[in-house]
PAVO-801423 format. One record per residue (C-alpha): residue in one letter; x, y, z. Coordinates in steps of 0.05 Angstrom, whole numbers, plus 5000, padded with zeros to 4 digits. Layout:
[a [X Y Z]];
...
//
This chain:
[x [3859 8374 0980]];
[x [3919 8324 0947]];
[x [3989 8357 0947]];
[x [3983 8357 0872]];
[x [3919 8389 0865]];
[x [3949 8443 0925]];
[x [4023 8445 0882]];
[x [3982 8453 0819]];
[x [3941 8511 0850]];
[x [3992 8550 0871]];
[x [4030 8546 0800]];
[x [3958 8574 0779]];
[x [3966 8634 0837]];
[x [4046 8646 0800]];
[x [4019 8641 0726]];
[x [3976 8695 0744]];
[x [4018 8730 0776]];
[x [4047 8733 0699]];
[x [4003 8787 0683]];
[x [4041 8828 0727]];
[x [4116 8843 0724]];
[x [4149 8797 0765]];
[x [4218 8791 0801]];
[x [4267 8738 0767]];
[x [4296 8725 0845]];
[x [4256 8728 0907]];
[x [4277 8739 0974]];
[x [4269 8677 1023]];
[x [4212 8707 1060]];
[x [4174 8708 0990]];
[x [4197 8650 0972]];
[x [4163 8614 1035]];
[x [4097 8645 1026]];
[x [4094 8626 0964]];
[x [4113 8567 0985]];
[x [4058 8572 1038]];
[x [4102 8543 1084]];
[x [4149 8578 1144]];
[x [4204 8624 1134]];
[x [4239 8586 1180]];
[x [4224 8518 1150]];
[x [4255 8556 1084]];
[x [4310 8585 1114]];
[x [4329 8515 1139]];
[x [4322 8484 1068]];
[x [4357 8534 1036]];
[x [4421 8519 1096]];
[x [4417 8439 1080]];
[x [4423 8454 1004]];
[x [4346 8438 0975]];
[x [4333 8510 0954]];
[x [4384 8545 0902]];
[x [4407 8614 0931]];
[x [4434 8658 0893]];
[x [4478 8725 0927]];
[x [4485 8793 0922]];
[x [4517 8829 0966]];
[x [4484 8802 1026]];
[x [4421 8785 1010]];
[x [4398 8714 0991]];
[x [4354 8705 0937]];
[x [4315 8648 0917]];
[x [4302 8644 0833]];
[x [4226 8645 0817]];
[x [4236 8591 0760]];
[x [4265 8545 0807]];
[x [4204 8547 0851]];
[x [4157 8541 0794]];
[x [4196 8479 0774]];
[x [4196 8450 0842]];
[x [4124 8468 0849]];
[x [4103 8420 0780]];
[x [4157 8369 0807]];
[x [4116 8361 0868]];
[x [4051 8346 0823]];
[x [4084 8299 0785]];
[x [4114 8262 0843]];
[x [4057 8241 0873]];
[x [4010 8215 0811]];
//
C-alpha cells in the first residue's frame, strides 16, 4: 500500500470518526496512534518542533486539525 493511499485511509478512519463527537486537541499518545506510528517517535517530533503542541497546565496536546492537515499533506506530497 502507497503512503498516499495509507495517509488517505486514515483521513477516511478521522472523517468517520466525525460522526462521533470528537476532541479539538489530542493528547500525544492519541495523536501517535492515529498516526499509527510510536509514541516515542511522536514524542520526539513534537521535541524537534514538527508537531504543534499546544499547553495546559501540564499536559501537551496535539490539535486534531493539524493532524488531518498533515495527514492530506502527506498524500499530496508524494503524487
Amino acid at each position: 500500500m502507497s503512503t498516499s493511499s495509507r495517509a488517505n485511509q486514515k483521513l477516511q478512519v478521522m472523517k468517520e470518526e466525525g460522526a462521533r463527537e470528537k476532541p479539538l486537541l489530542l493528547s500525544v499518545s492519541e495523536a501517535a496512534h492515529l498516526l499509527n506510528i510510536g509514541e516515542t517517535f511522536c514524542w520526539a517530533m513534537v521535541h524537534k518542533g514538527e508537531i504543534p503542541t499546544v499547553r495546559l497546565g501540564r499536559r501537551v496536546l496535539i490539535p486534531r486539525n493539524w493532524l488531518e492537515q498533515f495527514i492530506t499533506s502527506l498524500g499530496q506530497s508524494t503524487s
